[in-house]
N, C-alpha and C positions, 0 to 999 in steps of 0.2 A: 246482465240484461235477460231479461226473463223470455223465451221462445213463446209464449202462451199466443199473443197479438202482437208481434213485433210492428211498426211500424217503421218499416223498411223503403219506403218510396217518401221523398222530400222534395216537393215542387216551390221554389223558390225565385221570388219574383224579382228583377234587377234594378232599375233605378228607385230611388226611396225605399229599399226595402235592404241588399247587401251590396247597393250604391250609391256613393253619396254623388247629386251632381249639382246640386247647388242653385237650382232652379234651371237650366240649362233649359226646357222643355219649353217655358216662355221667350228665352229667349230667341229661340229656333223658332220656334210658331211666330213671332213677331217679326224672323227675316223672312220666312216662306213667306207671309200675309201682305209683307210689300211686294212682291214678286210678284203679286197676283193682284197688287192695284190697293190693298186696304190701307188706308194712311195711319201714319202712325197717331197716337193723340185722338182719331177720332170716336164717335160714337160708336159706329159699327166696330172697330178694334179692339173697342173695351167690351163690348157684349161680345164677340168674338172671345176674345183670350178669358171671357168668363167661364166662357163653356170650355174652354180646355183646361181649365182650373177645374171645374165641377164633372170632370169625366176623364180626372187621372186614372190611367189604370188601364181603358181602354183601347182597344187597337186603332192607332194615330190613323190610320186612311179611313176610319170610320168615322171617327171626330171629323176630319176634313170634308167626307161625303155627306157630313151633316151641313156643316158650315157654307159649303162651296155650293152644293145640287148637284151640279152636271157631275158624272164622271169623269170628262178629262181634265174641268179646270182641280178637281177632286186631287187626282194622281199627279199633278201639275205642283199643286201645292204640298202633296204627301211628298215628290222628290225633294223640292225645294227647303224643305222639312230637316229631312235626313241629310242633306247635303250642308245644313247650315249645323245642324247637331253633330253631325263630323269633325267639321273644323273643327268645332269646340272643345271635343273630346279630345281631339287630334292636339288641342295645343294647352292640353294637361287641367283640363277643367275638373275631372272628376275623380274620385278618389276611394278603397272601398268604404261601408258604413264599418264602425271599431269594432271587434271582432268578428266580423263577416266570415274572413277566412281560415279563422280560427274554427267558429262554428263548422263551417264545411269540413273540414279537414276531421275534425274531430266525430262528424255522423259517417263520415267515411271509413273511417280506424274502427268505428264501432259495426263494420257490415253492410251499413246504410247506403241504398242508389242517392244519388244528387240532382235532381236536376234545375237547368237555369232557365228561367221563361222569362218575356217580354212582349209590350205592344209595338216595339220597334220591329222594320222590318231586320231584314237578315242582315246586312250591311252595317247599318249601324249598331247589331248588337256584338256583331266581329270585331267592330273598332272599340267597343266597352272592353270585351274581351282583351283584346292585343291590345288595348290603355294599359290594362288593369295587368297584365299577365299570365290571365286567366284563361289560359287555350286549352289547358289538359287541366285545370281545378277538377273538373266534373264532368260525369260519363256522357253527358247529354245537354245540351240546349237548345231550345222549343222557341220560334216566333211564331205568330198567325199563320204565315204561308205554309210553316210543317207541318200544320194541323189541321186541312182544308182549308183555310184562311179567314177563319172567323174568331176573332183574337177574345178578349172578355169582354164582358159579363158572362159568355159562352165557357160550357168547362171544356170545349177541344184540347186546349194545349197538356191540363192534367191528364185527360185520358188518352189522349194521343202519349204521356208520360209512361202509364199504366199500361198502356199496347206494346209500347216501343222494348222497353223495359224488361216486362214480368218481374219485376222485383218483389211483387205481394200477389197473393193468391184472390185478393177481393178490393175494390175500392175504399175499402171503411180502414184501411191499414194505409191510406195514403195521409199525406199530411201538405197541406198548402200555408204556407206563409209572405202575408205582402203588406202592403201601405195604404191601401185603397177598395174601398167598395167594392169596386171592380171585382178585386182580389177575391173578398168573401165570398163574394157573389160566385162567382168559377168554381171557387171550392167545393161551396155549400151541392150547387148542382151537380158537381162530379160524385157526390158522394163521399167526401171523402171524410175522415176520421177526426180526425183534427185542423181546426182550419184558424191559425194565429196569425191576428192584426199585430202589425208593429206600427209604432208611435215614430218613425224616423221618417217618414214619408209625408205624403200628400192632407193623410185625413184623418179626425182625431178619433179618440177612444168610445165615442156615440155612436156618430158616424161607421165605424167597424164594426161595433154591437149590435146594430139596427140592422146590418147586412149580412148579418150571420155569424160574426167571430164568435169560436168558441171561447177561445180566448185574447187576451189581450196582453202585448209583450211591451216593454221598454225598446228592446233591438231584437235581431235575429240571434243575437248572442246567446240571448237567452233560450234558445229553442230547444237546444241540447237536453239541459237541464228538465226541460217542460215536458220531453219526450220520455224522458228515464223516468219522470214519477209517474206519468200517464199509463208506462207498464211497470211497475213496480207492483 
């Protein structure tokens, strides 16, 4: 690996991206949304769970503060949310994406900072975590709240990465990898260097393109690979 522009800082996004959960998000959103009165089957449910389909990626209480208006029935429904996505996790829903942790392990051997970000809050990204066995994988993991609380389309979490870290000397050596618009979008803003849509998620290869991806992966498997010719 060549010192020239290492790209040493890897921001890495969690579910659909080095998580598989199987649609899990609709089905959480769907027990929070009765909790809060929205019938199942109805109009408003289905325009509902559209917009939490068309704004994967996003930090979940901001989907909600769209959905809801008020603020508390907002955090009302963002508990109800996490607590219904727990159980889930909790009783073996999710799994990682195929070489997830492989990739990890392998930008790690090579030098490389890791880190894990999500629009979940903190709680439910500890129980992905302790699912998956993933307490020490990686030096760092980043929700909204550790980053002022403003989750994506915003780049906090990468550069709250970049703060936390010092792994690289400039933004443009950072590298962001996810599933969703969202994802590009954060990257793109932060600055950063390399910013890879993976196809294991939420949104397809347009959709990633149209939002900035530099590039376009199959999985995060391939990211390794993507980075060693990037500085070759």
């Amino acid at each position: 690996m060549t010192t020239r522009n290492p790209h040493n800082l890897i921001v890495l996004d969690m579910a659909g991206t080095t998580v598989a959960d199987g649609g899990l998000v609709e089905q959480a959103f769907s027990a929070a949304a009765g909790r809060l009165g929205v019938e199942p089957g109805s109009a408003d449910h289905a325009e509902k769970l559209d917009y939490v389909r068309a704004t994967m990626g996003e930090s979940k209480i901001s989907v909600f503060r769209h959905l809801f208006g008020d603020e508390d029935r907002a955090q009302q429904a963002n508990t109800a949310f996490e607590v219904a996505y727990g159980e889930l996790v909790d009783g073996g829903r999710i799994a990682p994406i195929p070489g997830a942790r492989e990739a990890i392990e392998r930008l790690r051997g090579e030098g490389r900072t890791v880190v894990l970000s999500t629009g979940f809050a903190r709680t439910t990204q500890d129980a992905i975590l302790a699912a998956l066995g993933w307490q020490d994988l990686v030096a760092l993991t980043l929700c909204p709240a550790d980053a002022g609380g403003r989750g994506r389309p915003y780049p906090d979490m990468v550069l709250a990465a970049f703060l936390r870290t010092g792994a690289v000397d400039g933004v443009q050596q950072t590298v962001v990898a996810g599933d969703t618009s969202y994802d590009m979008l954060s990257g793109v803003r932060s600055g950063a260097g390399i910013v890879a849509g993976v196809l294991t998620g939420a949104h397809d290869k347009d959709q990633l393109t149209r939002h900035g991806a530099t590039h376009v992966l199959g999985s995060v498997a391939e990211l390794p690979d993507l980075i060693a010719r990037a500085e070759a």
